[in-house]
DSSP file (Angstrom, degrees, kcal/mol; ACC not computed):
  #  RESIDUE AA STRUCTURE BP1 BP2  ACC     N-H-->O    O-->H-N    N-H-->O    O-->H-N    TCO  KAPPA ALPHA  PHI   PSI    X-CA   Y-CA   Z-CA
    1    1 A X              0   0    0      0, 0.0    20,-1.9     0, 0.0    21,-0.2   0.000 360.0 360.0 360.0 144.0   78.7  -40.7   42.3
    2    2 A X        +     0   0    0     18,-0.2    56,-1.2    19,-0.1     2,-0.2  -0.744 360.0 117.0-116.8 165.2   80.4  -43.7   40.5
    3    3 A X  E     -Ab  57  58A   0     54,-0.3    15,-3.0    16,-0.2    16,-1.8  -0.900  56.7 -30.9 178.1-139.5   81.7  -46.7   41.1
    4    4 A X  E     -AC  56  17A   0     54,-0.5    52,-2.8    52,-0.5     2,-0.3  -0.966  32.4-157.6 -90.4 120.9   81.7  -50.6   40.5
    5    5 A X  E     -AC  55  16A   0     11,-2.7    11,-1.1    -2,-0.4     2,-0.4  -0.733  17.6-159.9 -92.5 140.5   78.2  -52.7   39.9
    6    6 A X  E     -AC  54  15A   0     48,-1.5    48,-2.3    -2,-0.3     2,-0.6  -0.895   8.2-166.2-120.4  95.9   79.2  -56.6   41.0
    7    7 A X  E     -AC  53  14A   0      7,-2.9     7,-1.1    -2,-0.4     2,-0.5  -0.829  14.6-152.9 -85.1 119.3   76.8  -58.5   39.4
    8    8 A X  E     +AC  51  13A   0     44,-1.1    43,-1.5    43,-0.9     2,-0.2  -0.552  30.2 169.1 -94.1 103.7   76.5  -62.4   40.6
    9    9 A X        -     0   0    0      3,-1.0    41,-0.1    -2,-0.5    39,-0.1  -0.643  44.6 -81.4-110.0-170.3   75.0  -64.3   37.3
   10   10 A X  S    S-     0   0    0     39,-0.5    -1,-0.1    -2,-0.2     3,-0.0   0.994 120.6  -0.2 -50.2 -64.8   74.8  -68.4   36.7
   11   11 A X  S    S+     0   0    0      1,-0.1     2,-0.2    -3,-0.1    -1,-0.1   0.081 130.8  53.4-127.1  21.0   77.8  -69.2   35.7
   12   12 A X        -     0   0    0      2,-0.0    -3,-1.0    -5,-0.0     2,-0.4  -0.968  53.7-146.3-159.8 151.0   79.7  -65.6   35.8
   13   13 A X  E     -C    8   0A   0     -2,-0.2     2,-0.4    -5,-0.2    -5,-0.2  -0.954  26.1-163.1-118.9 130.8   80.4  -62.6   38.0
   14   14 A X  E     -C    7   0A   0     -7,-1.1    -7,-2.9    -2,-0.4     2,-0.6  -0.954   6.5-158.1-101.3 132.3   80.6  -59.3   36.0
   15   15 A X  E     -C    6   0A   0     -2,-0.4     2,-0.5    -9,-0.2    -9,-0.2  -0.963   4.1-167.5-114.2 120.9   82.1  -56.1   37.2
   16   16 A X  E     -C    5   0A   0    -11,-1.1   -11,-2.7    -2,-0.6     2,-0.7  -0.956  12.9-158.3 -92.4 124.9   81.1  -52.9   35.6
   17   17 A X  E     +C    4   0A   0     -2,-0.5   -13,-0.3   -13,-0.2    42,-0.1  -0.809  58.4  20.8-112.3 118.1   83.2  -50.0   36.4
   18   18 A X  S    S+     0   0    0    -15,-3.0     2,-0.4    -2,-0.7    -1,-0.2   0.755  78.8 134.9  76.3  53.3   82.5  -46.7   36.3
   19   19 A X        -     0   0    0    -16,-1.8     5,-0.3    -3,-0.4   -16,-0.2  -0.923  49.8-100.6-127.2 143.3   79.3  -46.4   36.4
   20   20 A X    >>  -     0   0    0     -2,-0.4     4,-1.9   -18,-0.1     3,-0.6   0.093  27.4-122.5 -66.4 150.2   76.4  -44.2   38.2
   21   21 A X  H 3> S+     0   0    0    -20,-1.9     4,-4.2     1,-0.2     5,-0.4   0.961 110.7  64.1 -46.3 -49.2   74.5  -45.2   41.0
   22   22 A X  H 3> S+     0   0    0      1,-0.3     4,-1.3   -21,-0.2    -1,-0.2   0.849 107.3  44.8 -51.8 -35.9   71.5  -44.7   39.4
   23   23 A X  H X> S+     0   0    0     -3,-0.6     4,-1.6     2,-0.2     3,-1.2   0.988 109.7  54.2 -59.7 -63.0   72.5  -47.5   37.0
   24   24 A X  H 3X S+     0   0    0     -4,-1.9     4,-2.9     1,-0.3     5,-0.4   0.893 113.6  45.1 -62.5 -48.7   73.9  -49.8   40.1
   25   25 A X  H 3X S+     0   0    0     -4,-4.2     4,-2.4    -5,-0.4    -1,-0.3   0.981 113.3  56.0 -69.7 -25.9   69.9  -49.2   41.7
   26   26 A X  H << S+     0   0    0     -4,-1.3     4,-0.4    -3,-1.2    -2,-0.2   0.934 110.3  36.8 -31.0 -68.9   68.7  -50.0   38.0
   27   27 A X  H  < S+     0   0    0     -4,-1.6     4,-0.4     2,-0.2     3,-0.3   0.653 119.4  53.6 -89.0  -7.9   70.2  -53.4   37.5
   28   28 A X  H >< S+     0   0    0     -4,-2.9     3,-0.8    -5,-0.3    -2,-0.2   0.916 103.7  56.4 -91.0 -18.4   69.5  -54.3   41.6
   29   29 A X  T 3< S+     0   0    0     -4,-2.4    -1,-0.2    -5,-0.4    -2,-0.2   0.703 105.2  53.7 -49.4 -32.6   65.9  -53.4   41.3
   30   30 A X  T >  S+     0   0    0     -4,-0.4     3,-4.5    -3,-0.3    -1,-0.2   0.590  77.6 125.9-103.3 -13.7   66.0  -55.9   38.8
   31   31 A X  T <  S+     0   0    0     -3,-0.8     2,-0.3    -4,-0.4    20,-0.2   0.104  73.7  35.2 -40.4 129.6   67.6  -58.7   40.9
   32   32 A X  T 3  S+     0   0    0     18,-1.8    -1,-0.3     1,-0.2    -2,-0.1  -0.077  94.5 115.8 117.4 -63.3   65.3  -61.7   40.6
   33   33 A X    <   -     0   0    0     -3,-4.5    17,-0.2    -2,-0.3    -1,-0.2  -0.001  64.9-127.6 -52.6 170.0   64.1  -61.3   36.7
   34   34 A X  S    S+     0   0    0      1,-0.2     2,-0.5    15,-0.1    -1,-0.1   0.732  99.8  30.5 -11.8 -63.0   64.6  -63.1   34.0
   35   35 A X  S    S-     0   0    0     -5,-0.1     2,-0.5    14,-0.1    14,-0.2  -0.963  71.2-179.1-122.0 110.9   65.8  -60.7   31.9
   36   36 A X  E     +D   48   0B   0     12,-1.2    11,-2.5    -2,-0.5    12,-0.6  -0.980  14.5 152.1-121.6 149.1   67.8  -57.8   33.5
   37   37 A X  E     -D   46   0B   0     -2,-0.5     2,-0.3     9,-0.2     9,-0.2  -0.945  17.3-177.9-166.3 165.1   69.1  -55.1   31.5
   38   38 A X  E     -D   45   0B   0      7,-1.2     7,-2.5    -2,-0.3     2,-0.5  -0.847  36.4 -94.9 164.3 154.9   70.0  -51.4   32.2
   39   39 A X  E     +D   44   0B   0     -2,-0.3     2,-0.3     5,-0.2     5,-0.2  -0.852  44.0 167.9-110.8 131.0   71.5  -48.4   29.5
   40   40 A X        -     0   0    0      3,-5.4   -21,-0.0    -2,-0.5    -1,-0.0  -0.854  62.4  -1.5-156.0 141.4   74.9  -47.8   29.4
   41   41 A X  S    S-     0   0    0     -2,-0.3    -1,-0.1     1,-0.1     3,-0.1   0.692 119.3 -71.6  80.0  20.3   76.8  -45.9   26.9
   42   42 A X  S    S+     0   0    0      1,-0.3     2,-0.3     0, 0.0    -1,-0.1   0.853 117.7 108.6  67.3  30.8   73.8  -45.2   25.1
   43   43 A X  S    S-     0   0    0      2,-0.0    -3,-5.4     0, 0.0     2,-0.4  -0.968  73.0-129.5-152.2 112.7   73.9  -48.6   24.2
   44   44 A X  E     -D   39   0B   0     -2,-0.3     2,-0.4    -5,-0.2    -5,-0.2  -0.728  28.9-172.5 -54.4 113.4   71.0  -51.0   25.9
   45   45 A X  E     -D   38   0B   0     -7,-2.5    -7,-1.2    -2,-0.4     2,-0.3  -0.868  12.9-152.7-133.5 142.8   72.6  -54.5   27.6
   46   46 A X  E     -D   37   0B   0     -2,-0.4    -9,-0.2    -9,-0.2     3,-0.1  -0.872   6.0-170.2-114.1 149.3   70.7  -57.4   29.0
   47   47 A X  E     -     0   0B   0    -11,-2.5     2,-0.2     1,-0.5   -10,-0.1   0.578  27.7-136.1 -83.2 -33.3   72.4  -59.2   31.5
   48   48 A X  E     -D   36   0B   0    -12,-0.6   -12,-1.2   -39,-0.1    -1,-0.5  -0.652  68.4 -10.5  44.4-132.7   70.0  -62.2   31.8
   49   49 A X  S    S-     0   0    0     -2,-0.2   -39,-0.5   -14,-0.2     2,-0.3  -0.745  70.9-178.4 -88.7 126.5   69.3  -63.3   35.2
   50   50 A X        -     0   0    0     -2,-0.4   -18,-1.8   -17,-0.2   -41,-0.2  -0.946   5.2-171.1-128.7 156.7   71.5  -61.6   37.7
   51   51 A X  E     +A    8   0A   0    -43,-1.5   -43,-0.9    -2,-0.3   -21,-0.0  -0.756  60.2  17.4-160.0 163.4   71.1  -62.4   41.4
   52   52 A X  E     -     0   0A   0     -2,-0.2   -44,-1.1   -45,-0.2     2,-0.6   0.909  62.7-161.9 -56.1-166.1   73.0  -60.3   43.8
   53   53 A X  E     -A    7   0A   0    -46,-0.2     2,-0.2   -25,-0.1   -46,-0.2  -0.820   6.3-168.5-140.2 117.0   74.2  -57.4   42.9
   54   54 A X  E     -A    6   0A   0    -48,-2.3   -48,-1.5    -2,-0.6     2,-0.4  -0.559  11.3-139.4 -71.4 142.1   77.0  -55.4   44.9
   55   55 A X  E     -A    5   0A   0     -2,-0.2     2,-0.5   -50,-0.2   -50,-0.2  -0.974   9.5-170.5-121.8 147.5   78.5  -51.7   44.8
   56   56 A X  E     -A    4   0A   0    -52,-2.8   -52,-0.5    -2,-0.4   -51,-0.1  -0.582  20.8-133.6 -95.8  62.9   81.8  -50.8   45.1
   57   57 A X  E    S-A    3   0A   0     -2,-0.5   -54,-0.3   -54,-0.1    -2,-0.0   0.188  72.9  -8.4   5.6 111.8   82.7  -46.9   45.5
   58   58 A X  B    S-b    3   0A   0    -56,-1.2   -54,-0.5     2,-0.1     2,-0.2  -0.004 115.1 -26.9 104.0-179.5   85.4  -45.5   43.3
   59   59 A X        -     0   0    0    -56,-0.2     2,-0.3     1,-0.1     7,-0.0  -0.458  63.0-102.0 -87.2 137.8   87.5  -48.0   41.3
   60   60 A X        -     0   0    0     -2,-0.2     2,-1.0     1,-0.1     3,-0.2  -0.366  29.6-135.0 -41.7  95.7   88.3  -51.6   41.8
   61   61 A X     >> -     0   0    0     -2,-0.3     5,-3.0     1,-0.2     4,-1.7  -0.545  31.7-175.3 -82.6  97.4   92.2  -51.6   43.3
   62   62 A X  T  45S+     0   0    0     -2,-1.0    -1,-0.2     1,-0.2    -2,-0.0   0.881  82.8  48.5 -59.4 -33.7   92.9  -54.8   40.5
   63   63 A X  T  45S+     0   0    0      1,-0.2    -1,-0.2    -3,-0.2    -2,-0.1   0.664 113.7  44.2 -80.9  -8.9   96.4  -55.0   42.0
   64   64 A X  T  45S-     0   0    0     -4,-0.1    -1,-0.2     0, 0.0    -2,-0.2   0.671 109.9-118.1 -99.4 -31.0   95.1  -55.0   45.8
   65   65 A X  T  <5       0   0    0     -4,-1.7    -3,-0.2    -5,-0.1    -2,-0.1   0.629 360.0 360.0  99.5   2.9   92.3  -57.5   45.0
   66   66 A X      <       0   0    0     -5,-3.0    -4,-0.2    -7,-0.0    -3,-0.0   0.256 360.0 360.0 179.7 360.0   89.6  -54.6   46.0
């Protein structure tokens, strides 16, 4: 299943889209660290501290606002 991780940082909200659950439980596990950081594209990415974390099903309707 895919969908959208809504990550809640300090001073920014990141949406990754299209990405597996498995990732989304990855980076929520992580909720809380220092450091969070998860593989995606074959490519390792730190977030810093991210504090919550959402999932969206399916893709983000930009023009609907959800």
């Amino acid at each position: 299943m895919k969908g959208t991780a809504i990550l809640f940082q300090e001073k920014r909200i990141t949406f990754i889209e299209d990405v597996d659950l498995s990732v989304y439980k990855e980076i929520k596990d992580q909720c809380g660290c220092n450091q969070c950081s998860c593989k995606l594209n074959d490519k390792v990415v730190s977030f810093g501290s991210v504090s919550p974390v959402f999932w969206h099903e399916d893709e983000v309707d930009w023009d609907y606002g959800y």
